[in-house]
C-alpha positions, 0 to 999 in steps of 0.5 A: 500500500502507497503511504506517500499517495497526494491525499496525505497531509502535510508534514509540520515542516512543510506546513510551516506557518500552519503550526501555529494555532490561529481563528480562520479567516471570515469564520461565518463562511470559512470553507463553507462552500464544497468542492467536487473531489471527482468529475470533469475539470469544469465542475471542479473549476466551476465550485472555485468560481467566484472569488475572483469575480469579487476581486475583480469589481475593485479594478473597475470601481469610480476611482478607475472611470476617472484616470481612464476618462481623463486618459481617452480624452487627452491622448486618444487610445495612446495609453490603452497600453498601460491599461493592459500592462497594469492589468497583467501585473495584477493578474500576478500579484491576485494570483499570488494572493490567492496562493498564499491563501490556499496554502498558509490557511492564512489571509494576508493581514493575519500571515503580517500579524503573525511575521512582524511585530505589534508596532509594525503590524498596528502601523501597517493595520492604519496605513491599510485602513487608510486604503480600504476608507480611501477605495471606499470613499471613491465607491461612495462617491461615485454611486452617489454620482450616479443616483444624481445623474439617473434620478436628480438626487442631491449627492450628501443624499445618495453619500447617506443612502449608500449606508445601507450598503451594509444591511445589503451586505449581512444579509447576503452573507447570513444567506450564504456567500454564493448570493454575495457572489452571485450578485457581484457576477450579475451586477459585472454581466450589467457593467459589460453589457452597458460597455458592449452598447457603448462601443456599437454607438461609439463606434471606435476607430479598430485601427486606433484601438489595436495600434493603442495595445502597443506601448509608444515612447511617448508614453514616457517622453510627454510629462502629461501623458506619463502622469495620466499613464502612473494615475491608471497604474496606481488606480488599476493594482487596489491593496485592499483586494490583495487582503480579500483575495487570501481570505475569500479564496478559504471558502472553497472547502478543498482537500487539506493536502499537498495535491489538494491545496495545489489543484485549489491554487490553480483553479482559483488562479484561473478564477482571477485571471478570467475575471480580471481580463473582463476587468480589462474590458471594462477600463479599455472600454472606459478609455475607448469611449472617452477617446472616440467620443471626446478626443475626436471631437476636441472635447479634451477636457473633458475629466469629470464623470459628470461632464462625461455624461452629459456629453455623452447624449449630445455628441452621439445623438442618442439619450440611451448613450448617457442613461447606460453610462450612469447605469455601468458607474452605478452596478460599479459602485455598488460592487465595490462597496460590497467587497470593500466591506468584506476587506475590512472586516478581513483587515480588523481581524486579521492584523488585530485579531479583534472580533466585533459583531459584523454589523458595528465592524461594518458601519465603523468601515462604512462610516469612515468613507462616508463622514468625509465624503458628507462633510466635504460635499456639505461644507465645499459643495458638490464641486469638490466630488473630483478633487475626493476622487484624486485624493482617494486614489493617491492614498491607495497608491501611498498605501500599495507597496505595503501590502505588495511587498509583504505579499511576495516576500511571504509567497516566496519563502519555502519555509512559510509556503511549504510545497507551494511557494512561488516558483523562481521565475514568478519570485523573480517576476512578482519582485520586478512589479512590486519595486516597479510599482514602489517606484512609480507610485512614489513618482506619481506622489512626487508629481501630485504634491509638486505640481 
């Protein structure tokens, strides 16, 4: 008889990390869901469908509409290039997430509290509430943008509606998490559906579009161009979505062994991979609707979501144009205030290992996007709504190379991963983007605050 057969656990030494005792990640759902040990590759595939979905709707949220918009606008289809190289690094950097998950049995804020000390884990647990209430005042904003253009609703009114946000949230979650997952999948299928529309009454050029995919030296060479090229980089990778992704991917109830653990990485890898190259879609088609609408006609100004929708309907001569525009940002904005409240209850947890009841831990995460976002728009005036936005993403690209770097250094180490741990050549690769983000956030800060 075979002893050494896959299904056998682990040894101590391999598991590494998992000798320590700790509470599983979100416990409410943790390995909650089944996953087939038997049948075809696309039914073992389908049970890990999902994640990857909720993790995607951050690299489409309001913060991103703005980087794109203001890139098609002024450049044309130019910086569709950085679109898709931003894209591939976080297909990386997800996958990554999604592994150290799986293999550690650990979310990313818990496998920080369990490698660094108090001082630097209550730093990094500050510096990642900042992030999550940046990322969800940009969602905040932006539904509230959206139920003005739809319905004339003053914005301080829709900032205050999205409170309910997290009732919508507990509800599916005491459901169970396939409803949470259900409704991220449906409310993508309608954002992609709205951009499909965009496209036949846009009607791009097909030669610009392909010719954009292709970096150019300009990119580099014109000041203006690469700012707007570092805003979608630092837009595009949200450090928030790297905590949730190693903790949602634990609600798939796979195999505790080597080759358990194994299948489930690369089942979950394809589920991110999937659903951020419709992500993609979505931030090019952004892009693609700014540069043939407003590049072509010499709206280059054109930066504000609100300005957009309004020239939507005049420009291509029709009022559904403007109607499905609202539609995409406000299934947009919904999304992601669903995940965002999920990361930070992840966040709390993990890095504290405080435990509150779901509906005081959600209101706390809520409340510290929306008590800015209220008093700004009250005391400034609904003018201010671009300037939030800016502001939400350089916080997230200040906060990013603190949750990326700890991520490829736990990936890489074979004494933490066990079997798992990154091949040397994503260890090299995932190093090259988390100095080249490091880098080019801290330029982008620099240009922020010097000009």
């Amino acid at each position: 008889m075979n002893m050494s057969a896959p299904r056998v656990k682990e040894s101590q030494s391999e598991q590494g990390w998992r000798s320590k005792r700790h509470a599983p990640s979100l416990p409410e759902v943790y390995k909650s869901m089944k996953v087939p040990t038997k049948g075809s590759f696309f039914r073992k595939l389908l049970a890990f469908v999902g994640p990857g979905y909720l993790v995607a709707v951050g690299y489409m949220d309001p913060g991103n509409w703005a980087t794109d918009l203001a890139g098609g606008a002024m450049f044309g289809y130019t910086l569709l290039s950085v679109i898709l190289i931003s894209n591939l690094m976080a297909i990386v950097l997800q996958s990554l997430s999604a592994r150290l998950g799986i293999a550690t049995g650990r979310d990313l804020a818990q496998a920080c509290r369990d490698h660094y000390s108090k001082p630097v884990n209550f730093g990094l647990w500050i510096l990642c509430e900042l992030a999550i209430a940046a990322c969800d005042l940009a969602e905040v904003i932006g539904s509230a943008i959206a139920l003005q253009l739809l319905f004339g609703m003053p914005l301080i009114y829709g900032v205050l509606l999205t409170v309910l946000d997290v009732l919508l949230v507990l509800f599916l979650q005491n459901k169970g998490f396939r409803y949470i997952e259900a409704i991220v999948i449906s409310l993508i299928a309608m954002i992609m559906l709205c951009f499909v529309a965009e496209m036949v009454l846009s009607r791009p050029d097909l030669g610009g579009v392909l010719s954009g995919f292709v970096p150019k030296a300009e990119i580099v060479q014109n000041p203006a161009m690469l700012y707007i090229a570092l805003g979608i980089l630092g837009a595009t990778v949200m450090p928030h979505n790297l905590y949730l992704h190693s903790s949602i991917v634990q609600t798939r109830n796979y195999e505790d062994t080597v080759q358990g653990k194994k299948s489930a990485i690369r089942f979950a890898t394809i589920d991110s991979t999937v659903a951020l190259m419709l992500a993609l879609f979505v931030n090019a088609a952004i892009l693609i609707l700014s540069a043939a609408t407003f590049h072509a006609t010499g709206h280059t100004e054109v930066a504000e979501i609100q300005d957009a929708y309004q020239l939507l309907t005049p420009l291509l001569g029709t009022g559904i144009a403007s109607v499905l525009f609202a539609v995409a940002l406000l299934a947009s904005g919904q999304n992601s205030t669903l995940t965002g409240t999920l990361a930070g209850q992840i966040v709390m947890e993990g890095f504290l290992n405080i435990r509150l009841k779901p509906w005081i831990r959600r209101l706390i995460t809520r409340a510290i996007a929306v008590i800015p976002a209220v008093l700004v728009i009250g005391i400034v005036g609904e003018q201010a709504t671009g300037s939030l936005l800016i502001l939400s993403q350089v916080i997230l690209s200040l906060q990013l190379s603190f949750a990326v770097i700890p991520l490829v250094m736990f990936t890489s180490d074979r004494k933490k991963m066990g079997p798992h741990a990154a091949p040397r050549w994503l260890q090299l690769l995932s190093w090259f983007i988390a100095i080249l983000i490091a880098v080019l956030n801290i330029y982008l800060l620099y240009g922020t605050f010097a000009y």
